[in-house]
ZALO-462208 format. One record per residue: residue number from 1; residue in one letter; chain; y, z, x of N, C-alpha, C, CB in turn. Coordinates in steps of 0.2 Angstrom, whole numbers, plus 5000, padded with zeros to 4 digits. Each point is the difference from the previous one (the first is absolute). Glycine has a CB too. Layout:
N
nr | rest | kette | n.north | n.up | n.east | ca.north | ca.up | ca.east | c.north | c.up | c.east | cb.north | cb.up | cb.east
NUM | a | A | Y | Z | X | Y | Z | X | Y | Z | X | Y | Z | X
...
//
This chain:
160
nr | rest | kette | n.north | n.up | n.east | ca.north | ca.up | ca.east | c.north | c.up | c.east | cb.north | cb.up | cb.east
1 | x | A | 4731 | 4791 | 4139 | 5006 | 5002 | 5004 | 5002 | 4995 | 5005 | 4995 | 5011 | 5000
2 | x | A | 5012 | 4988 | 5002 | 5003 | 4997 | 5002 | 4998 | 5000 | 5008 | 5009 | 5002 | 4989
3 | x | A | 4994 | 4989 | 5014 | 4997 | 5001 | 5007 | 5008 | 4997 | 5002 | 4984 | 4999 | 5002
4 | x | A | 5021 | 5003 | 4999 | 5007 | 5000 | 5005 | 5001 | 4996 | 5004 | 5001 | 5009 | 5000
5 | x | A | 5001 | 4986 | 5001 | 5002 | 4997 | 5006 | 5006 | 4998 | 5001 | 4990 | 4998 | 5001
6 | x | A | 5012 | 5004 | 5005 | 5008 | 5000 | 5005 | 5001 | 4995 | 5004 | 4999 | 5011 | 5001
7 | x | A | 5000 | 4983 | 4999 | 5001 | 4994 | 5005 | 5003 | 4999 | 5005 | 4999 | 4995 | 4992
8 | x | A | 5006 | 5013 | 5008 | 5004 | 5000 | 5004 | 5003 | 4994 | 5003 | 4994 | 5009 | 5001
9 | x | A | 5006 | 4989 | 5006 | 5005 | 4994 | 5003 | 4993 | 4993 | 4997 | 5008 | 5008 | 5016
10 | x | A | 4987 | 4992 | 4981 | 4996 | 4996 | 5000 | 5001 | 4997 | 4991 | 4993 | 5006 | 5011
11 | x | A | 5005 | 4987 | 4987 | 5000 | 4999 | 4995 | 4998 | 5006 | 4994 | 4999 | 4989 | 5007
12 | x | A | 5003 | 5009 | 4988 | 4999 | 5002 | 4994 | 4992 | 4996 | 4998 | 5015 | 5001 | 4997
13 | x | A | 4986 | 4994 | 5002 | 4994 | 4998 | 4999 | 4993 | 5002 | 5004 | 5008 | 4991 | 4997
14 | x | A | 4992 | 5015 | 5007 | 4995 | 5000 | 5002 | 4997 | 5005 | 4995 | 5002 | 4996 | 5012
15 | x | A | 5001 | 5008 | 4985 | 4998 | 5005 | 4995 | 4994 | 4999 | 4997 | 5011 | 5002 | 4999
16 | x | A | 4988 | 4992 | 4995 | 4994 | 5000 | 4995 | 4994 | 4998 | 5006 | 5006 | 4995 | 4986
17 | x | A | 4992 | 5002 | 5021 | 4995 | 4998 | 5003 | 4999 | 5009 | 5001 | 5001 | 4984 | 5005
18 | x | A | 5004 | 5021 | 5000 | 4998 | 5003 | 5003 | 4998 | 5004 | 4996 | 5005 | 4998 | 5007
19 | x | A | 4997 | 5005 | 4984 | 4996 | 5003 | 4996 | 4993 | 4999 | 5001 | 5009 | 4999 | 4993
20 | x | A | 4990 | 4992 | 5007 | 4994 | 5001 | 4996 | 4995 | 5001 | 5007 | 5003 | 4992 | 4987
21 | x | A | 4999 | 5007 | 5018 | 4997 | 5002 | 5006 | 4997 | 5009 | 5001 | 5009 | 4989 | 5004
22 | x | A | 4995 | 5015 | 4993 | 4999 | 5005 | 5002 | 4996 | 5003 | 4991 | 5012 | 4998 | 5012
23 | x | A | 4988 | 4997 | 4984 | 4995 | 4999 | 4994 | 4994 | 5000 | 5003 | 5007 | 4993 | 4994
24 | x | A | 4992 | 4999 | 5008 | 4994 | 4999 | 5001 | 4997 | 5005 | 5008 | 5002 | 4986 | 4993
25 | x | A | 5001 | 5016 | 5011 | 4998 | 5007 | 5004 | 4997 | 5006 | 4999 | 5008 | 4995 | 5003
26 | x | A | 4995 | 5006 | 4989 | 4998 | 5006 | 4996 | 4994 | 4999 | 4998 | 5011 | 5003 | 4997
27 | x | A | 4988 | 4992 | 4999 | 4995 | 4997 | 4996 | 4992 | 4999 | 5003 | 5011 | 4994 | 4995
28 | x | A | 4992 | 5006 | 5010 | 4997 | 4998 | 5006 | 4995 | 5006 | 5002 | 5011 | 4994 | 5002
29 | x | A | 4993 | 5010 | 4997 | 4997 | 5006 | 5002 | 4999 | 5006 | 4993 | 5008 | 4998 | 5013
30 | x | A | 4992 | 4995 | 4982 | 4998 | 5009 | 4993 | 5005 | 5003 | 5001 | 4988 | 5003 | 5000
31 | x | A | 5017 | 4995 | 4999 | 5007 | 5006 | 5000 | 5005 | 4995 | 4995 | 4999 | 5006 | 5016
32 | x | A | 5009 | 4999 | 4984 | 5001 | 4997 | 4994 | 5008 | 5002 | 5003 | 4988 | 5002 | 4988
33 | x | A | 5019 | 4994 | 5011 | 5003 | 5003 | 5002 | 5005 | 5005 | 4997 | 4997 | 4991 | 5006
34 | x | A | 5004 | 5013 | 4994 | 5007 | 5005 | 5000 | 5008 | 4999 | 5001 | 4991 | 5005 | 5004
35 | x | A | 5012 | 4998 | 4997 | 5007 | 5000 | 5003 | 5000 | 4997 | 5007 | 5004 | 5009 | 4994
36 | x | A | 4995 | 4984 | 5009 | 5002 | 4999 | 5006 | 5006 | 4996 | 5002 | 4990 | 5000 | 5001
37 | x | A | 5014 | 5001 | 5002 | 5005 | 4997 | 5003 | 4998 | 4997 | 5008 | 5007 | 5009 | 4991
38 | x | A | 4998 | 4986 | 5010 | 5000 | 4995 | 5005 | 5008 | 4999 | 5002 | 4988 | 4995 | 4995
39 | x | A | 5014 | 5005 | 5012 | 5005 | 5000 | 5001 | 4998 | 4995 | 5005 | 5004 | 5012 | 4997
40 | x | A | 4999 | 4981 | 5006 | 5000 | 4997 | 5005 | 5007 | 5001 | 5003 | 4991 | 4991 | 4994
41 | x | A | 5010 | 5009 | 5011 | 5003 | 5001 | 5006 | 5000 | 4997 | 5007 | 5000 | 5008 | 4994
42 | x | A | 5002 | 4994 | 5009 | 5001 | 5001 | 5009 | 4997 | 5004 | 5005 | 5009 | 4999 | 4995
43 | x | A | 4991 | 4998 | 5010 | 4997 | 5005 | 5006 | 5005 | 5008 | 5001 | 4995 | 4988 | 5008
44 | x | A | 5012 | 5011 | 4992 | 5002 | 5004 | 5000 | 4999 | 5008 | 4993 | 5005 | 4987 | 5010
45 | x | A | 4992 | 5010 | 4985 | 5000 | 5005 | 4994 | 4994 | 5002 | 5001 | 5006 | 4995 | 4991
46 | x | A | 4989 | 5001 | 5013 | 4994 | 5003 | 4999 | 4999 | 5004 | 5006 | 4995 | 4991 | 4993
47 | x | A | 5010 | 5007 | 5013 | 4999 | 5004 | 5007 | 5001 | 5009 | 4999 | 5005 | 4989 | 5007
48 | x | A | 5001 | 5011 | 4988 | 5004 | 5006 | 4997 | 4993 | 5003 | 4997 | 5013 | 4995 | 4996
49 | x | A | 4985 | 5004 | 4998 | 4995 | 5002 | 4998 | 4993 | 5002 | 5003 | 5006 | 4993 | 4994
50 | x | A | 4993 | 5002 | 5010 | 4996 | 5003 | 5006 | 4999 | 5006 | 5005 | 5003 | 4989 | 4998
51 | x | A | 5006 | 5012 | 5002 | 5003 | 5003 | 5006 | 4997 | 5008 | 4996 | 5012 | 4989 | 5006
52 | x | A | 4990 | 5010 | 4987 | 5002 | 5005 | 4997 | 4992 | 5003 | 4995 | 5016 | 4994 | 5000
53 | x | A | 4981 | 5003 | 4998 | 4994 | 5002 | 4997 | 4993 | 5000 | 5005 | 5007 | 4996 | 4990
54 | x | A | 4992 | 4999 | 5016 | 4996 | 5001 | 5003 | 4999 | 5000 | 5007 | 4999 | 4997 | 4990
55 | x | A | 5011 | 5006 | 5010 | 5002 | 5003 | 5010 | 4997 | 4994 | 5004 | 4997 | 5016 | 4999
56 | x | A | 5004 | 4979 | 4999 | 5000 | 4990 | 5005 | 5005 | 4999 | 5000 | 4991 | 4994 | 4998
57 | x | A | 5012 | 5005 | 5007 | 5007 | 4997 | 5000 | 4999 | 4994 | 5003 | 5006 | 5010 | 5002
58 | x | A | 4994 | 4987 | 4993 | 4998 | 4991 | 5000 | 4999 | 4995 | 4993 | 4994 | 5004 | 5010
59 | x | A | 5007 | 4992 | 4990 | 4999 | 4996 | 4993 | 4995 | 5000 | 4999 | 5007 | 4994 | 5000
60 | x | A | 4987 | 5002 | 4994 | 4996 | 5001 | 4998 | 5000 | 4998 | 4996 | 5000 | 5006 | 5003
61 | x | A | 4993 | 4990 | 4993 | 5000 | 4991 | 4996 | 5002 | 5006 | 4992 | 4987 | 4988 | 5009
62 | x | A | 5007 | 5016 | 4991 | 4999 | 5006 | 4993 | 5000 | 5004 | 4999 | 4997 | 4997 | 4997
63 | x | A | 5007 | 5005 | 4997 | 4998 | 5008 | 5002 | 4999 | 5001 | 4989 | 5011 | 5006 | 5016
64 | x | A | 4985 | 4998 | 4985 | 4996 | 5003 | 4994 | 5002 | 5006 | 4999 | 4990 | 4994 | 5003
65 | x | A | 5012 | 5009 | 4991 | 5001 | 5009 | 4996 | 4995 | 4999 | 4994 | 5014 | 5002 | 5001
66 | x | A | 4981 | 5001 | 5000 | 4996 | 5001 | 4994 | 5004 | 5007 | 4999 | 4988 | 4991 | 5002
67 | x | A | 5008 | 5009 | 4992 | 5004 | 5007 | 4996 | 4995 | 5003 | 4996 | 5012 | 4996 | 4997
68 | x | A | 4981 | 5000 | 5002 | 4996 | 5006 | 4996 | 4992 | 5000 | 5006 | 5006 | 4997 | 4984
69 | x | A | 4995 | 5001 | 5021 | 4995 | 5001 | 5004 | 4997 | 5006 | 5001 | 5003 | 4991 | 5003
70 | x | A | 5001 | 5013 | 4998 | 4998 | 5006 | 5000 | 4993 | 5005 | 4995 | 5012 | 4996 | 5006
71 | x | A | 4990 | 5001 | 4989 | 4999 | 5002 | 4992 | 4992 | 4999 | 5000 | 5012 | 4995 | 4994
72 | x | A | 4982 | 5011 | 5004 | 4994 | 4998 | 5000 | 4996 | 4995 | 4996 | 5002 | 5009 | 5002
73 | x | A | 5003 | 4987 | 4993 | 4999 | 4993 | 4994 | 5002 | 4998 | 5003 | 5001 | 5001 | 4990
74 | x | A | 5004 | 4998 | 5015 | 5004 | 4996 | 5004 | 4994 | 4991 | 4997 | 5005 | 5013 | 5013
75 | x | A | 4990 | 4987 | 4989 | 4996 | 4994 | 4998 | 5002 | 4998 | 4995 | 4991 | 5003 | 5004
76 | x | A | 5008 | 4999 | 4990 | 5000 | 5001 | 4994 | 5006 | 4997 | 4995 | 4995 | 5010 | 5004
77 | x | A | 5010 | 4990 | 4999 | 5007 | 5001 | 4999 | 5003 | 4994 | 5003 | 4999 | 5013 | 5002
78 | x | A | 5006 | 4985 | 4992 | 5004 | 4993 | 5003 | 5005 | 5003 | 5007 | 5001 | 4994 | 4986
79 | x | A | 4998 | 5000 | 5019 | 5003 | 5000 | 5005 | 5005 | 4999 | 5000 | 4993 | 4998 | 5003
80 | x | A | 5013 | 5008 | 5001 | 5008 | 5002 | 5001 | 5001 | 4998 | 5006 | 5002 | 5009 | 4993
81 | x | A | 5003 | 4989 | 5009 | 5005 | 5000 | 5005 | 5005 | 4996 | 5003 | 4991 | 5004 | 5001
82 | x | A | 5011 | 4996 | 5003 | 5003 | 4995 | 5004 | 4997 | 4995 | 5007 | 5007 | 5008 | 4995
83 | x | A | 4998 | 4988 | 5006 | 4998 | 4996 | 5005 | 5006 | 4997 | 5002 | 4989 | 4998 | 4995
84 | x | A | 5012 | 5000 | 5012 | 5006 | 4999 | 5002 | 4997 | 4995 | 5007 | 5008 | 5013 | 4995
85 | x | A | 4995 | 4981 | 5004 | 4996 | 4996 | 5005 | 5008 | 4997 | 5003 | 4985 | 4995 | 4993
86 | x | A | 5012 | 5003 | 5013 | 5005 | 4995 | 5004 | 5002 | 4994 | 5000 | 4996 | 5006 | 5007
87 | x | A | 5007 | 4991 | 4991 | 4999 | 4991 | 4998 | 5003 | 4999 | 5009 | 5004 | 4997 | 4983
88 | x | A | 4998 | 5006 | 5021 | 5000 | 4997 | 5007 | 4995 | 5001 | 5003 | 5010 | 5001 | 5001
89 | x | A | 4985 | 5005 | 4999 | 4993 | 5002 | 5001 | 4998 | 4993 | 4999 | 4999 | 5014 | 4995
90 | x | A | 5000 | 4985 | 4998 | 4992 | 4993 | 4998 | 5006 | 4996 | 5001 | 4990 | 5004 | 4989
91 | x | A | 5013 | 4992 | 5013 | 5001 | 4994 | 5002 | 4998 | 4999 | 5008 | 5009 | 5000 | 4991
92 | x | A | 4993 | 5006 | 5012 | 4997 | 5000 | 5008 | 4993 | 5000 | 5003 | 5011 | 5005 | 5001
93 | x | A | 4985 | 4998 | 4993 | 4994 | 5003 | 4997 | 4998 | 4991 | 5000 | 5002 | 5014 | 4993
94 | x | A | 5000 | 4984 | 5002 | 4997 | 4992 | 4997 | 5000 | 4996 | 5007 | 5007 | 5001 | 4987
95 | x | A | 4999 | 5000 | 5016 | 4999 | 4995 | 5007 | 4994 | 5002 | 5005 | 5012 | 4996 | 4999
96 | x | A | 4989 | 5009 | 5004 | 4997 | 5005 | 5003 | 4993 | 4998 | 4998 | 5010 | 5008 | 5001
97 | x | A | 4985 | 4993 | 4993 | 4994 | 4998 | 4996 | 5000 | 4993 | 4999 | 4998 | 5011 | 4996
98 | x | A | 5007 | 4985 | 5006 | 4998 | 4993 | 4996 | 4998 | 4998 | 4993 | 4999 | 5000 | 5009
99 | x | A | 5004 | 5003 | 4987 | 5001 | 5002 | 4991 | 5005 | 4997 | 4998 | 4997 | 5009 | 5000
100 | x | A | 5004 | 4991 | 4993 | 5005 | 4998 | 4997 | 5004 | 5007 | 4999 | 4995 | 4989 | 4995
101 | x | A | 5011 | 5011 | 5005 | 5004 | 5005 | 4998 | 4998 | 5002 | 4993 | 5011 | 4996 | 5009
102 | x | A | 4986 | 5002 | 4986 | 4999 | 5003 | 4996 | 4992 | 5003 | 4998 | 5011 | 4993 | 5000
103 | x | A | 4985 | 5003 | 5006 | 4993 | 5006 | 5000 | 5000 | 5003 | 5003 | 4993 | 4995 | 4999
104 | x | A | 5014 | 5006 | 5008 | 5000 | 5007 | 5001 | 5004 | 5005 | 4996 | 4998 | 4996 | 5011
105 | x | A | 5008 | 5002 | 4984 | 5001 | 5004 | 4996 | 4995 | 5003 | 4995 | 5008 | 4994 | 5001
106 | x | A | 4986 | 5002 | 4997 | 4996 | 5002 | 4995 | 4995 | 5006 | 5005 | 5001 | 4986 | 4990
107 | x | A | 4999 | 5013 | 5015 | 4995 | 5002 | 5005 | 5003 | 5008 | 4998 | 4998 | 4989 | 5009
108 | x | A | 5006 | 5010 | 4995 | 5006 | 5007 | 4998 | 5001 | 5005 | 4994 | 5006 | 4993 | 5007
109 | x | A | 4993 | 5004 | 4987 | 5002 | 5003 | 4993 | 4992 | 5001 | 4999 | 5012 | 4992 | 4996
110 | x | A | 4982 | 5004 | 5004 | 4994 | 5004 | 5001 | 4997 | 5005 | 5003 | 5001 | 4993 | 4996
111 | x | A | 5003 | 5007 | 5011 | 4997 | 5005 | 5003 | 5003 | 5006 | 4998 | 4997 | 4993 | 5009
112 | x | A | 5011 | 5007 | 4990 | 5003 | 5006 | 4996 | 4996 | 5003 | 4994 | 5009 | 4995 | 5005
113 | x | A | 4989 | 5001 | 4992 | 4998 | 5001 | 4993 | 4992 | 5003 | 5000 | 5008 | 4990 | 4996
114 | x | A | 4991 | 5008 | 5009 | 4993 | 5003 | 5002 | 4998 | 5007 | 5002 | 4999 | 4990 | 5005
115 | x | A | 5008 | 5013 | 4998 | 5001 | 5006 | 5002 | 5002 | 5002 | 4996 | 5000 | 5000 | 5010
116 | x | A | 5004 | 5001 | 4986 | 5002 | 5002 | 4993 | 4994 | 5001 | 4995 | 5012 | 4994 | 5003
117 | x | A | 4983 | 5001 | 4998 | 4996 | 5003 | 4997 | 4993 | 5006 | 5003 | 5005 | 4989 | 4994
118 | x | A | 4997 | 5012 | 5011 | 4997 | 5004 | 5003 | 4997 | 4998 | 5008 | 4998 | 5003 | 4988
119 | x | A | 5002 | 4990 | 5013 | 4995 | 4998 | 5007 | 5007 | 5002 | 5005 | 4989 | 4987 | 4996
120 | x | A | 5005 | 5016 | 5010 | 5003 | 5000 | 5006 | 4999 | 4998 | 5006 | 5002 | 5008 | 4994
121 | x | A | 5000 | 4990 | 5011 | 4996 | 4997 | 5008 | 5002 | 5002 | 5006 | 4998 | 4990 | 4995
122 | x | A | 5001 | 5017 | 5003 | 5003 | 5004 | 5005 | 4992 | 5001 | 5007 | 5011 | 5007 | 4989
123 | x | A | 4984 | 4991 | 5006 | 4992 | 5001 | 5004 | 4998 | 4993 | 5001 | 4997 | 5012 | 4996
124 | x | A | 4998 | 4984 | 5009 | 4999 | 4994 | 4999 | 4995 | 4997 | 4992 | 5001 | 5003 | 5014
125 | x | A | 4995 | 5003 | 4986 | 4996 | 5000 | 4994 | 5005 | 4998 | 4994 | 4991 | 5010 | 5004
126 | x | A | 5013 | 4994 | 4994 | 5008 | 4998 | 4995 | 5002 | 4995 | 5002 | 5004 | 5010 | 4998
127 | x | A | 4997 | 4987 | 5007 | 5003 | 4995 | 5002 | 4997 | 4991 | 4998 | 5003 | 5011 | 5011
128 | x | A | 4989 | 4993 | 4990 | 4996 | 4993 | 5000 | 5000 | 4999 | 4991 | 4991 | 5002 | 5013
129 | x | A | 5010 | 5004 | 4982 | 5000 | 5000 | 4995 | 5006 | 4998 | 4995 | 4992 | 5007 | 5004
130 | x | A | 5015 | 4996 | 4999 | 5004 | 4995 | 4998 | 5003 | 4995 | 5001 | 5000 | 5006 | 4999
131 | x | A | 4996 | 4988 | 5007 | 5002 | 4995 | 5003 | 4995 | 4994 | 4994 | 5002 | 5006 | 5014
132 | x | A | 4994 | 4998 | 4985 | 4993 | 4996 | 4994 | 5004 | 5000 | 4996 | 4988 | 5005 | 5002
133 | x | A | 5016 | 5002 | 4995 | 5002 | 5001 | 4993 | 5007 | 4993 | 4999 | 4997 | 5016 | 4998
134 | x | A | 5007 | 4983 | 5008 | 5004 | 4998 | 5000 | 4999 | 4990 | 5002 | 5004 | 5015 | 5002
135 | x | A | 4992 | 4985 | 4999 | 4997 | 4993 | 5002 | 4997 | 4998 | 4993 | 4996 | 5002 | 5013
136 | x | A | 5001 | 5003 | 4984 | 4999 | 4997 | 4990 | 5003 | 5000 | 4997 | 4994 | 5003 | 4999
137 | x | A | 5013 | 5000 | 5001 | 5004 | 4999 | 4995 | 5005 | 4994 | 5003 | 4998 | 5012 | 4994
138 | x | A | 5003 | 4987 | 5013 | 5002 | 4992 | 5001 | 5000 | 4995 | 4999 | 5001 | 5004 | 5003
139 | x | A | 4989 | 4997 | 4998 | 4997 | 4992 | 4998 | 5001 | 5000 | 4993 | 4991 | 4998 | 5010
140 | x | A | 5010 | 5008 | 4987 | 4999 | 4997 | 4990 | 5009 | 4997 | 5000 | 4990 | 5013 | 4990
141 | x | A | 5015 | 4990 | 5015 | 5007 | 4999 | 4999 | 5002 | 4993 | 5002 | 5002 | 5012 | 5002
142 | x | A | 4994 | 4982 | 4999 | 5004 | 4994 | 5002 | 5005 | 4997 | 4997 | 4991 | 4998 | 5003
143 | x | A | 5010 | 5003 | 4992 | 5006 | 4996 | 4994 | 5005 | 5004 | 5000 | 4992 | 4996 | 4991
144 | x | A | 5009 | 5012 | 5012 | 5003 | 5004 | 4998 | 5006 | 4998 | 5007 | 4989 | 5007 | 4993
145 | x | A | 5007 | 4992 | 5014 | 5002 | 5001 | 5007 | 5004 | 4992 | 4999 | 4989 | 5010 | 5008
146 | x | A | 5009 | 4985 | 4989 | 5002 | 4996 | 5000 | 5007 | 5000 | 4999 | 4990 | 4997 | 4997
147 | x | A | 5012 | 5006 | 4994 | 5004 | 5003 | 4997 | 5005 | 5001 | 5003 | 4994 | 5004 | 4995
148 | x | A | 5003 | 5002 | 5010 | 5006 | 5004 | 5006 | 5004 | 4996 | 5003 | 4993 | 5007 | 5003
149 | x | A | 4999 | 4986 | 5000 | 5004 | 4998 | 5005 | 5006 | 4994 | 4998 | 4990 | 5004 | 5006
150 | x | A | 5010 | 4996 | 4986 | 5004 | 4995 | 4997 | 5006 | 5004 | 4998 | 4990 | 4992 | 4996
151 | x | A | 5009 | 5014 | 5005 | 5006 | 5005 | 4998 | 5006 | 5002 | 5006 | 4990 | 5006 | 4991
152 | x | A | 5005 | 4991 | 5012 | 5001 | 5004 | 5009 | 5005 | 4992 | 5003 | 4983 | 5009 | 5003
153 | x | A | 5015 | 4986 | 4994 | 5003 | 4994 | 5003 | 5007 | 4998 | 4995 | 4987 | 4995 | 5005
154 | x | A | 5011 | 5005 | 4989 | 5006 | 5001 | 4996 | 5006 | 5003 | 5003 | 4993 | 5000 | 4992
155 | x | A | 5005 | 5008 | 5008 | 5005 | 5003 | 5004 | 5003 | 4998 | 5005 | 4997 | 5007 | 4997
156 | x | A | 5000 | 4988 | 5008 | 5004 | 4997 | 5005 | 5004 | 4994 | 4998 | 4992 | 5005 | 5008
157 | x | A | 5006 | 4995 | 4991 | 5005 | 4989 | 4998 | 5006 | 5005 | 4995 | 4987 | 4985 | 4997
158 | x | A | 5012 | 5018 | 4997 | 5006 | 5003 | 4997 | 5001 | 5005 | 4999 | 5000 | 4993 | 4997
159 | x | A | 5005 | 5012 | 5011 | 4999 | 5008 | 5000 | 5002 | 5002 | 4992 | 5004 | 5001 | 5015
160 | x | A | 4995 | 5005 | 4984 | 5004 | 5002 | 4994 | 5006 | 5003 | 5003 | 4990 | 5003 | 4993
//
């Protein structure tokens, strides 16, 4: 099953790293992917979203639609959904953590992908577990964030 990505205002070329980001995330976890889509955007698309699905009237780095979590196989079952991230979010994110704009990209796309496949950190216990899940699949992603950040610099020296 296909994994969608929308580069929105951002390069094209980030597409095959953020696939395989959200590959190795699944893999990661004994999961397999489904129908995901990926939309990169704005603060202002994600505030809307925000405003409107999770009553926060504010921007926001991710936002996650899983579609079969509900489902008792849900485990079982290749992982569906969406993901809609901020590219003004993870650039201000990147300075803000002293990152590259592209490990906080990748940061962002696996933590989406994490909750799509079920993790949540809404309790510290979930919190300390998806920070673990998400710290493992970064350290295997060095070559990947690299990618980004070579996709990420491109786009600046020659907008599209």
């Amino acid at each position: 099953m296909p994994v969608t990505i929308d580069p929105g205002p951002g390069p094209r070329s980030l597409a095959v790293p953020l696939r395989a980001l959200i590959a190795l995330a699944l893999r990661l976890e004994s999961r397999r992917a489904g129908e995901i889509g990926v939309r990169l955007t704005g603060d202002a698309e994600l505030r809307e979203l925000n405003r409107r699905w999770r009553s926060i009237d504010r921007a926001t780095d991710v936002i996650s639609f899983a579609y079969e979590e509900d489902r008792p196989d849900a485990k079982r079952r290749p992982v569906t959904g969406d993901l809609v991230l901020s590219l003004d979010r993870a650039r201000a994110q990147a300075k803000r953590f002293r990152v590259s704009e592209g490990a906080e990209l990748a940061r962002l796309v696996v933590h989406g992908t994490l909750h799509l496949a079920g993790h949540d950190h809404a309790r510290a216990a979930e919190r300390g577990v998806m920070r673990a899940r998400e710290n493992a699949v970064l350290a295997a992603a060095g070559a990947l964030v690299r990618r980004l950040d070579a996709a990420l610099r491109a786009s600046r020296r020659d907008p599209v």
